[in-house]
TITOR-396091 format. One line per 4 residues: their letters; for each residue x, y, z of N, C-alpha, C. Coordinates in steps of 0.2 Angstrom, whole numbers. Layout:
N
A) X Y Z X Y Z X Y Z ~ ...
REM end
This chain:
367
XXXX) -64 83 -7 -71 82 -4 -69 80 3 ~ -73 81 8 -70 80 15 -74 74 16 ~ -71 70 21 -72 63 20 -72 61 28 ~ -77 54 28 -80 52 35 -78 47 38
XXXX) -71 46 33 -66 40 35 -59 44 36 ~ -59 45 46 -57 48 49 -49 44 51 ~ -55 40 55 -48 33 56 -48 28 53 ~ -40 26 49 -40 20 47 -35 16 48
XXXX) -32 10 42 -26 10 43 -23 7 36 ~ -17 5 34 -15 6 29 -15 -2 22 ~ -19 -6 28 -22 -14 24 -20 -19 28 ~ -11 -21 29 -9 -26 29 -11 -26 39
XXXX) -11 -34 42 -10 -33 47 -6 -41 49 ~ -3 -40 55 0 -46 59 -6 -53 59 ~ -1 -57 56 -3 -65 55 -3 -69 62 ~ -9 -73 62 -8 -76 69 -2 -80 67
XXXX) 2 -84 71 5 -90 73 3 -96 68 ~ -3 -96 71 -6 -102 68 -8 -103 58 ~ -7 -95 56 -10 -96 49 -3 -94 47 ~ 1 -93 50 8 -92 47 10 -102 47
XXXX) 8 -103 50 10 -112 51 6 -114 47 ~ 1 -114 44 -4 -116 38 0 -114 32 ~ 4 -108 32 7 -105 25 10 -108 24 ~ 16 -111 30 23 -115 26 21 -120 25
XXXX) 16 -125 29 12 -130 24 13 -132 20 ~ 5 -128 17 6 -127 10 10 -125 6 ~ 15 -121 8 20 -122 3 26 -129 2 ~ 25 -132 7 29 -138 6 23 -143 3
XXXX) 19 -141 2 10 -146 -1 11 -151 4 ~ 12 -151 12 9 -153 16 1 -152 20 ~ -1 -146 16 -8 -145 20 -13 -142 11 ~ -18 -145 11 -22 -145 6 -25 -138 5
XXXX) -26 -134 -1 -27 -127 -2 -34 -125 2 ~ -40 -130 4 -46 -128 5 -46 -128 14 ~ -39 -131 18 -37 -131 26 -34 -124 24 ~ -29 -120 20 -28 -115 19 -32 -110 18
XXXX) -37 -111 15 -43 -106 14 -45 -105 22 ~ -46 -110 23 -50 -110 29 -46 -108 36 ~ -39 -110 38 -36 -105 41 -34 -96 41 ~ -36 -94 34 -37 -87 32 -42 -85 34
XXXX) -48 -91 34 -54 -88 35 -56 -85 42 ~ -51 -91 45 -53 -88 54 -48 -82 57 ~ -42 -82 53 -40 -76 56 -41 -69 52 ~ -46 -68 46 -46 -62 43 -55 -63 49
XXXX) -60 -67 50 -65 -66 55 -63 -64 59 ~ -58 -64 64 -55 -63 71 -53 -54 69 ~ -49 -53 66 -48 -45 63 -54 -41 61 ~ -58 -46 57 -64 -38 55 -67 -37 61
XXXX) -67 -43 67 -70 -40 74 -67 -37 77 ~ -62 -38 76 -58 -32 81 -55 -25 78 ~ -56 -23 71 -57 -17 70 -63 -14 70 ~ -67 -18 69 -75 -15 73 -74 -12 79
XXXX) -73 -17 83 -73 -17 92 -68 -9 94 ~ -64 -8 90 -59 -2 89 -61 3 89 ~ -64 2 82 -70 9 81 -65 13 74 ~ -63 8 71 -60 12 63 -67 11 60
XXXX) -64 15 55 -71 19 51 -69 15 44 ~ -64 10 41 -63 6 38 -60 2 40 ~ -62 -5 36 -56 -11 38 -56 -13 33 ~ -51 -19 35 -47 -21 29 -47 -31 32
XXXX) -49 -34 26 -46 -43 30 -39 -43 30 ~ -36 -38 31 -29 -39 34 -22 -41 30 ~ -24 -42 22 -20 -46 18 -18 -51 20 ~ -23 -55 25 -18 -62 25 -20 -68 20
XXXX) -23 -68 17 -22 -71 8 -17 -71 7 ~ -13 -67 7 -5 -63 4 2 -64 5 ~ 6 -68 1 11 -68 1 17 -61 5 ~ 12 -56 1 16 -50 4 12 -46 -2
XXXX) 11 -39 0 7 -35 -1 7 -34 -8 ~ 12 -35 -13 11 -35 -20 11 -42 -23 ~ 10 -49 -18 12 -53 -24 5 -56 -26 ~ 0 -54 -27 -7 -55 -31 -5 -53 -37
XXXX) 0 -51 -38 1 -47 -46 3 -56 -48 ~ 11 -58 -48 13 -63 -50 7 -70 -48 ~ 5 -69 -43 -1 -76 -43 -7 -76 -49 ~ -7 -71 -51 -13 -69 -54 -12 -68 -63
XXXX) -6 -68 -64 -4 -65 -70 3 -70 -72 ~ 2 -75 -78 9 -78 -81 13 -71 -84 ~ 20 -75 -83 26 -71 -88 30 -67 -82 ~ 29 -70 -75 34 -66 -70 37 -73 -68
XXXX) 44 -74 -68 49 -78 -65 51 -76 -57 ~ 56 -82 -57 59 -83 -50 66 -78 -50 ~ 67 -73 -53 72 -70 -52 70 -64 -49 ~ 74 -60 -45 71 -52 -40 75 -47 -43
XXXX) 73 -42 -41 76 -36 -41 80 -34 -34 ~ 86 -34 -34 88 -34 -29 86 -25 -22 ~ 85 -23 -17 83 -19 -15 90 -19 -8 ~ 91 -13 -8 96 -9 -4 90 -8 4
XXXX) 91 -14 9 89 -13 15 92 -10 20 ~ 88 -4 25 89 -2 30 86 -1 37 ~ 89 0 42 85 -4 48 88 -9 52 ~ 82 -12 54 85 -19 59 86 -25 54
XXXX) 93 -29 53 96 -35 49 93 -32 41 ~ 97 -27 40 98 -22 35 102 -26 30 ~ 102 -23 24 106 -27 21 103 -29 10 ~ 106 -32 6 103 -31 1 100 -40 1
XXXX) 96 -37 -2 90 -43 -1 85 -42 -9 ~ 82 -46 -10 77 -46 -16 69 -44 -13 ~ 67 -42 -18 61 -39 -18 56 -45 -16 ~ 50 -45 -15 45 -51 -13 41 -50 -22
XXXX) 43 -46 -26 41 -45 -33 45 -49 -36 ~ 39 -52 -40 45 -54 -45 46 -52 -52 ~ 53 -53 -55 54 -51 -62 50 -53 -68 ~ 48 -49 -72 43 -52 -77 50 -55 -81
XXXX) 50 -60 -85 52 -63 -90 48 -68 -94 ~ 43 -63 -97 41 -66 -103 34 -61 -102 ~ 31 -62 -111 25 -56 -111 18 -56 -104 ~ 15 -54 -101 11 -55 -97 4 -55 -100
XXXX) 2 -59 -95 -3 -65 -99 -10 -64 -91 ~ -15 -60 -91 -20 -62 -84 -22 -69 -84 ~ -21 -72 -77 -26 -79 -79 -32 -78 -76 ~ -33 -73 -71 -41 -72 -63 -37 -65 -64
XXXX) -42 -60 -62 -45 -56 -55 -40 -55 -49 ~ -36 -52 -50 -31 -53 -44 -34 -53 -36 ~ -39 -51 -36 -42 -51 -29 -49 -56 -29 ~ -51 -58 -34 -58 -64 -35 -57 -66 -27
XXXX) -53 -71 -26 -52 -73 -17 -55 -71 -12 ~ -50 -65 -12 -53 -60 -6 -62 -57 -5 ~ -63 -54 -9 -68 -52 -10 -74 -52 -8 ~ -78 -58 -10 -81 -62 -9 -82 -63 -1
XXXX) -77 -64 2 -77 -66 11 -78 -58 13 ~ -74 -53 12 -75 -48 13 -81 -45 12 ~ -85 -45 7 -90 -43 7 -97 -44 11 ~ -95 -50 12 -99 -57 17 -100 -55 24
XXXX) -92 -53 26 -91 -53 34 -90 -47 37 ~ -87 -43 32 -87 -35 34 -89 -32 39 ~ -95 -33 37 -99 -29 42 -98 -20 43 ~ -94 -18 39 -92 -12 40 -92 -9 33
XXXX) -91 -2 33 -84 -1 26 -78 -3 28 ~ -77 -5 19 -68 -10 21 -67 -8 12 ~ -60 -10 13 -56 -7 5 -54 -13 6 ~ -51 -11 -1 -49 -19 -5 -42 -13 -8
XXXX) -36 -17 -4 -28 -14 -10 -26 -19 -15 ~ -23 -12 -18 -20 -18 -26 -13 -12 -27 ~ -7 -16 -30 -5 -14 -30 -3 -6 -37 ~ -2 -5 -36 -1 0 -41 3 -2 -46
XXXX) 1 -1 -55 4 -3 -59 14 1 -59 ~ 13 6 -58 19 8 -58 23 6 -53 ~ 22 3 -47 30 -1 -46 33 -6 -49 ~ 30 -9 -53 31 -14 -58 38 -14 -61
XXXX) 37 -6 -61 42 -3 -66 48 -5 -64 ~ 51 -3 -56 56 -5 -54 57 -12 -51 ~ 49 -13 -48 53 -19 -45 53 -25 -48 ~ 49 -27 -54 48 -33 -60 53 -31 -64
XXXX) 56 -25 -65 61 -25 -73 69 -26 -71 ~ 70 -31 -74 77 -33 -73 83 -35 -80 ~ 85 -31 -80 89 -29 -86 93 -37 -88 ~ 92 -38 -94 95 -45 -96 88 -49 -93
XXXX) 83 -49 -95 76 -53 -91 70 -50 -97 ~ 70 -45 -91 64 -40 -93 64 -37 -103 ~ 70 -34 -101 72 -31 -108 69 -34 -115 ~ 70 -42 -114 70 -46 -120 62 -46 -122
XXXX) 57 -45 -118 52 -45 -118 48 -36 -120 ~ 51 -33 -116 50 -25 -113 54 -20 -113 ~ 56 -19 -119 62 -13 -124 62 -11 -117 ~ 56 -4 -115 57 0 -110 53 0 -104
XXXX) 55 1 -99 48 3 -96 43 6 -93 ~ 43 10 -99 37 11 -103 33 7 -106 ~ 36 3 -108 32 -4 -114 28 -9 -107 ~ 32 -11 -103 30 -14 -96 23 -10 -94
XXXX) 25 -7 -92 18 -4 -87 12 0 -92 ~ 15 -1 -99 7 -4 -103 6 -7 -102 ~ 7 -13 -102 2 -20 -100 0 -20 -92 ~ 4 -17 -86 1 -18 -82 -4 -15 -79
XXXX) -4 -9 -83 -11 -1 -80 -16 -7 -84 ~ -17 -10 -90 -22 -13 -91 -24 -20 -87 ~ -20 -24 -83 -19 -29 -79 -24 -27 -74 ~ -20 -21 -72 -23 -18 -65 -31 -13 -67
XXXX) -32 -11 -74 -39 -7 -73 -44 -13 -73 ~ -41 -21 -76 -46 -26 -77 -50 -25 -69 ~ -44 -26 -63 -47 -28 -57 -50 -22 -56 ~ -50 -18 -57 -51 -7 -54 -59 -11 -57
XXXX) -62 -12 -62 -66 -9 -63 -69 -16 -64 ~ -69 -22 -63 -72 -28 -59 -74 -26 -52 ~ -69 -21 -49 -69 -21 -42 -78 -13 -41 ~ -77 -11 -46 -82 -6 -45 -88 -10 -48
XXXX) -88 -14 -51 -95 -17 -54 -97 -23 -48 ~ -94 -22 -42 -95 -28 -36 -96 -22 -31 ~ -96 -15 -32 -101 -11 -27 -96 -9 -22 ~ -87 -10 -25 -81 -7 -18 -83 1 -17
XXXX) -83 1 -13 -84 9 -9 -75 11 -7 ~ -72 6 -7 -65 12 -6 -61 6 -10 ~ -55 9 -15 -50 5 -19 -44 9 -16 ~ -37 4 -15 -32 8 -15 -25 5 -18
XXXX) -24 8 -21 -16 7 -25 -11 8 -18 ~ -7 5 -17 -1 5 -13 5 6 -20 ~ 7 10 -17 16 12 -23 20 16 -17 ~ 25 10 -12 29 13 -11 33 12 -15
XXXX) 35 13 -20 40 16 -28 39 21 -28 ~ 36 24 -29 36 33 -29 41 34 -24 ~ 43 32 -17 48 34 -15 55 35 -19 ~ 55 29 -24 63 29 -27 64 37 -32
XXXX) 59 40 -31 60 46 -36 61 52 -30 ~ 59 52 -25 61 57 -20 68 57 -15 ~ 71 50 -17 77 49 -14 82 49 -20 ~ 88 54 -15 93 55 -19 98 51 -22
XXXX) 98 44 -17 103 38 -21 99 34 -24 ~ 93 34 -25 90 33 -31 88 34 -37 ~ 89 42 -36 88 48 -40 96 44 -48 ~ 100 45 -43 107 46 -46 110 37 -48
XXXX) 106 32 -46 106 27 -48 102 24 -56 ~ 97 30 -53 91 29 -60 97 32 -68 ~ 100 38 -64 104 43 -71 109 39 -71 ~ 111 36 -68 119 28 -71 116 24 -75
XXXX) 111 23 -74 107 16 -78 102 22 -86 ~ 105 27 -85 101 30 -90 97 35 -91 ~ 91 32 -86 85 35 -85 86 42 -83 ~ 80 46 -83 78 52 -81 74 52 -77
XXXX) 75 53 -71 68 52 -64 63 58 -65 ~ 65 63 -69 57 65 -66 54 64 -72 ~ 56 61 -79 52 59 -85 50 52 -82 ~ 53 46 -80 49 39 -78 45 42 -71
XXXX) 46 48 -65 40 50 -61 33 50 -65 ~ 34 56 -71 29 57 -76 25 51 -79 ~ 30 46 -80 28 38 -86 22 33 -81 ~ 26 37 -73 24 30 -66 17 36 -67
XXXX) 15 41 -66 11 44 -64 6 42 -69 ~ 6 43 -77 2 41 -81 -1 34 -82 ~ 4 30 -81 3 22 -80 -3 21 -74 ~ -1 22 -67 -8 23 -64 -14 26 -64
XXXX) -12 32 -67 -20 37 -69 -23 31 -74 ~ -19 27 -82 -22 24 -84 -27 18 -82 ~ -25 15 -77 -26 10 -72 -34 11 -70 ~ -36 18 -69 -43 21 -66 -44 23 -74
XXXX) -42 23 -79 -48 24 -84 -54 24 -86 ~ -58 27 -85 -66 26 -85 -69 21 -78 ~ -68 25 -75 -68 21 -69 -75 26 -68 ~ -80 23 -66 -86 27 -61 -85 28 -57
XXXX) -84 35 -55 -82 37 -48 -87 39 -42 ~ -93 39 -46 -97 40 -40 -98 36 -35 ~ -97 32 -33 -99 29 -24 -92 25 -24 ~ -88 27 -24 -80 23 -24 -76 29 -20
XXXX) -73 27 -17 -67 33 -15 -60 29 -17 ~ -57 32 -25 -47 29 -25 -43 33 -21 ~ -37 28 -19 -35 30 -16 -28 30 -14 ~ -20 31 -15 -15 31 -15 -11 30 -10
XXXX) -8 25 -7 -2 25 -2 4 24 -4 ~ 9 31 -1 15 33 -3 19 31 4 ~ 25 24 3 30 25 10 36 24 5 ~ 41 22 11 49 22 9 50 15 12
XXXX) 46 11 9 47 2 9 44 0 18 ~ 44 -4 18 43 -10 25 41 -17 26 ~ 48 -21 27 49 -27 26 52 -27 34 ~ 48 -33 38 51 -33 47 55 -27 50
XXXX) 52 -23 47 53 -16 51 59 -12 48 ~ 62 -12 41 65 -9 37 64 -6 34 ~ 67 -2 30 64 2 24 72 3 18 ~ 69 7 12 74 6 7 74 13 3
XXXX) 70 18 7 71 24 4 71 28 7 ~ 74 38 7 74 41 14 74 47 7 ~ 70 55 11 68 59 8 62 63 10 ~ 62 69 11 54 71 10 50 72 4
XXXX) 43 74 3 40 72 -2 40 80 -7 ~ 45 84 -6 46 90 -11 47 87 -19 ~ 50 83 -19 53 81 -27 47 79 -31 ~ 43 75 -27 37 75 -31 31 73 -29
XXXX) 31 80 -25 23 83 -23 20 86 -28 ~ 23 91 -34 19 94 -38 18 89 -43 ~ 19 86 -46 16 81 -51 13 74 -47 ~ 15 72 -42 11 68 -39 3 69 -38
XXXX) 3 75 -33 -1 73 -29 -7 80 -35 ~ -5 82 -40 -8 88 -45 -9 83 -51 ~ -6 78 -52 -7 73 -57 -12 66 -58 ~ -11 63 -51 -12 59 -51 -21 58 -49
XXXX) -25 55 -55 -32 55 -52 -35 52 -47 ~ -32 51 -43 -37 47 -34 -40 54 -29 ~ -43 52 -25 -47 57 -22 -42 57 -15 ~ -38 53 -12 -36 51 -7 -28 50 -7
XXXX) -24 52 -2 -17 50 -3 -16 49 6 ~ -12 42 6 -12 40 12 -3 39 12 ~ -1 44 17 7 47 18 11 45 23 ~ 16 43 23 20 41 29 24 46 30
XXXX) 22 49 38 24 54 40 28 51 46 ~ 29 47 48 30 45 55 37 44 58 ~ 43 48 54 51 50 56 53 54 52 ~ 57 57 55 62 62 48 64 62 43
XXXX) 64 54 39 64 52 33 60 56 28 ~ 54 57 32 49 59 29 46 64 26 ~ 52 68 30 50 76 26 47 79 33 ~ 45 86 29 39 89 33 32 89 30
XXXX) 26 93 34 22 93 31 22 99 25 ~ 26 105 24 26 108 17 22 108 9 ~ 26 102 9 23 100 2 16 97 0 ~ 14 98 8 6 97 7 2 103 6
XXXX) 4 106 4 1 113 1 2 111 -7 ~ 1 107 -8 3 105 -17 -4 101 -19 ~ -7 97 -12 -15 94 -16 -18 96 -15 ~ -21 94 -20 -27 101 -25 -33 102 -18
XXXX) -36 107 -18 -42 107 -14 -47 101 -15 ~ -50 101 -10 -55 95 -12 -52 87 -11 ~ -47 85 -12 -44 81 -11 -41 79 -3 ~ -40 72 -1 -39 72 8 -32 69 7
XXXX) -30 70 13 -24 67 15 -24 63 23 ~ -22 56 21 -23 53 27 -14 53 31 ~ -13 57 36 -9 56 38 -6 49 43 ~ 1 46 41 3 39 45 9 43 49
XXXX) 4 44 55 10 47 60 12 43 64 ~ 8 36 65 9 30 69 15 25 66 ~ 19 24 67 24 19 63 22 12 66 ~ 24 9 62 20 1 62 28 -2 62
XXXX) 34 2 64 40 -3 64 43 -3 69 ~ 41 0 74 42 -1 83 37 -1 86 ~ 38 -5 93 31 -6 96 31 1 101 ~ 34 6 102 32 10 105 27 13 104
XXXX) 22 16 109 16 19 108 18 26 108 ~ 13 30 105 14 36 101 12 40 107 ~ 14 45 108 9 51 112 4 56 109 ~ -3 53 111 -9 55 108 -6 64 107
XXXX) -5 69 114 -4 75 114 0 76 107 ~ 6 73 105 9 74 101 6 75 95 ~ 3 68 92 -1 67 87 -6 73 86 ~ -10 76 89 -13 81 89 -9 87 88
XXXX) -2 87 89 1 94 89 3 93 81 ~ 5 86 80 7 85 73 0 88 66 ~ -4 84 71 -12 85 65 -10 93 63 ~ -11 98 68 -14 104 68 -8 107 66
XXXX) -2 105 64 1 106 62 1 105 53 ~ 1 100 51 -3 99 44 -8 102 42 ~ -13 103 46 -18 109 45 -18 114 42 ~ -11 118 42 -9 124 43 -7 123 33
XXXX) -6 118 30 -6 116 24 -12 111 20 ~ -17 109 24 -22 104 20 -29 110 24 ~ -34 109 26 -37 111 27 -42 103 35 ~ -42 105 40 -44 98 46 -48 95 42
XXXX) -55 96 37 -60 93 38 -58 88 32 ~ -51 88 27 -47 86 23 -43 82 24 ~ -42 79 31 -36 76 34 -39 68 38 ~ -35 68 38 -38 59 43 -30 57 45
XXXX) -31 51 49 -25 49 54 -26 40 52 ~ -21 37 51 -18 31 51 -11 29 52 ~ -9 24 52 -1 23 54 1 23 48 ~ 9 23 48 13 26 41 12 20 39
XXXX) 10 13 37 12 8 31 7 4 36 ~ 8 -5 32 4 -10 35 9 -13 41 ~ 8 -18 44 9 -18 52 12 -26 46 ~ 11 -29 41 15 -35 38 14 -35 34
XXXX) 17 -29 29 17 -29 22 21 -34 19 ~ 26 -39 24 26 -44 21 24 -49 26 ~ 23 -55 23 18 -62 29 22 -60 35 ~ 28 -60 35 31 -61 43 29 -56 49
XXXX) 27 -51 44 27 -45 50 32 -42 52 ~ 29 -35 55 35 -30 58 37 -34 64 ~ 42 -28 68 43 -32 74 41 -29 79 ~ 33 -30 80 29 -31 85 26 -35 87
XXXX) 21 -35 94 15 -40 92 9 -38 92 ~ 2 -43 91 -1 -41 90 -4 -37 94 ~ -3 -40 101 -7 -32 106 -4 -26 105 ~ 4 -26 103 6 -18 103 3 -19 95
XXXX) 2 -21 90 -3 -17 86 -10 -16 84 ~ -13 -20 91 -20 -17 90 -20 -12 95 ~ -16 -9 100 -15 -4 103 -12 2 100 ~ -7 1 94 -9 7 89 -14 8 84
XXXX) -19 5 84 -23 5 81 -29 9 85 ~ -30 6 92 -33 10 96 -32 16 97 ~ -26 19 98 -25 25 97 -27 31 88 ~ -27 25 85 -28 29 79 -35 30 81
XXXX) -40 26 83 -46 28 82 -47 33 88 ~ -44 32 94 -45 38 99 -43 44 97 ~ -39 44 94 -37 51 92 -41 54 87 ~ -42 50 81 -46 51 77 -54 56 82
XXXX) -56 51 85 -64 54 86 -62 60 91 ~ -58 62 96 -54 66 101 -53 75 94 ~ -49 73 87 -51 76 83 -56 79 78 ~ -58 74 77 -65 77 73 -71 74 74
XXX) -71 71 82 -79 69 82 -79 63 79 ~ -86 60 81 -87 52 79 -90 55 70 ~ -90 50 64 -92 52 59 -98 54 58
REM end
């Protein structure tokens, strides 16, 4: 269906100083949880007005709640320990590093609403259309299961991310009984199946990538079960990692465009399009009609600014596989999918942001 959320952007965004200095606080339990609430408060107020002032057509409080874009799963839910998955970094101070996920070890158990927190303020202060992100049950799969951990608990992973799609439909369909107009799943893990040394990692360890693509894909369909769809727009973000301006996967999106984007139930697919890692547009001729594609032609991992001309040459070049009225423009991932942030600042990320909104209305007019 063609959609009125032209300009957006992908959730997370840059932490002031000062609520980044509230965070280590409280984790050393030098500053009390309700001075913490309250430092969130004023820098997710300060963002919603200045993505107004922009002129996106959705915002977001910015995930500064958030440890990092998926750790509402382990705050929210017992049976994940302090052990990681290690992850193969590339980029700036590149290197192996563990996941901001952690390893399940022991059955998983909801205690809240992984988003009850946010919500509430959001709703409040808005003032806008704005989404609410949740993690996707199927990255679970790779970046919680840790073999000699997980196993004892979750034969397969398969066994796992049954409990998770129900984990996550709790919030999905809490979040629609609270009147969200836009939900999205972030799963940059789907990239592990388009990338060939993860492809060939998976078949050392056993696996079969396009059978666990299949498992990942049902797992989050499950997730939207009986969802009411009518005033909701779901919605899917696909990159290849982003931790202070790194990534962990490389590939274009042929390997699994046809079951991805022909299987997966959301209305919306928001893509990272923003370097050669990425592929081409091609494989966008594989989502179904009626369905949008937000393109992330803006990278959030250098503070370069993008050339508006270009961007337009790129759009209408997409075009020639999605159809314009089926398209929309955002930057490829969050601007601090983990608290620290890429390595920007904040002016050169509200200046990509501005450009996403100028280019947006320059292409298809104000909403």
């Amino acid at each position: 269906m063609p959609t009125s959320f032209r300009a957006e952007h992908v959730g997370s965004l840059l932490r002031p100083p000062e609520l980044l200095q509230a965070r280590a606080a409280f984790a050393t339990r030098n500053l009390p949880l309700e001075q913490l609430r309250a430092a969130e408060d004023r820098a997710i107020l300060q963002a919603l007005e200045k993505q107004r002032q922009l002129g996106l057509d959705v915002v977001t409080d910015g995930e500064m709640r958030r440890g990092s874009w998926l750790t509402d799963m382990a705050d929210a839910v017992d049976g994940f320990v302090s052990e990681r998955v290690a992850l193969e970094w590339k980029g700036p101070g590149g290197g192996t590093e563990g996941s901001t996920a952690h390893a399940v070890g022991a059955k998983l158990r909801k205690l809240r609403k992984m988003t009850s927190h946010e919500v509430p303020f959001l709703k409040k202060n808005a003032r806008a259309p704005f989404k609410v992100t949740l993690p996707a049950p199927s990255n679970f799969m790779l970046a919680s299961y840790k073999a000699g951990i997980t196993d004892k608990f979750y034969p397969t992973h398969a066994d796992l991310l049954k409990d998770l799609a129900e984990i996550v439909r709790d919030d999905v369909q809490w979040l629609v009984s609270e009147g969200m107009q836009y939900i999205q799943f972030d799963a940059p893990y789907y990239s592990h199946y388009l990338d060939p040394r993860q492809q060939e990692l998976m078949r050392k360890s056993g696996l079969d990538p396009d059978k666990e693509l299949e498992n990942a894909i049902a797992g989050d369909n499950a997730a939207l079960r009986d969802v009411a769809r009518g005033g909701v727009t779901l919605a899917l973000h696909v990159c290849r990692g982003n931790s202070r301006s790194r990534w962990y996967t490389e590939g274009g999106y042929d390997a699994i465009a046809e079951k991805l984007f022909g299987l997966l139930q959301v209305d919306r697919f928001l893509l990272e399009y923003d370097s050669e890692r990425s592929g081409g547009f091609e494989p966008l001729r594989l989502v179904p009609r009626g369905k949008s594609v937000v393109l992330g032609l803006i990278t959030t991992k250098e503070p370069k600014l993008e050339s508006q001309a270009e961007l337009q040459r790129r759009i209408n070049e997409a075009a020639k596989f999605v159809p314009l009225e089926n398209l929309a423009l955002s930057p490829q991932c969050g601007f601090a999918s983990v608290a620290a942030g890429n390595l920007l600042s904040m002016d050169e990320q509200w200046k990509k942001l501005e450009l996403v909104a100028d280019t947006a209305r320059k292409v298809w007019g104000s909403a």
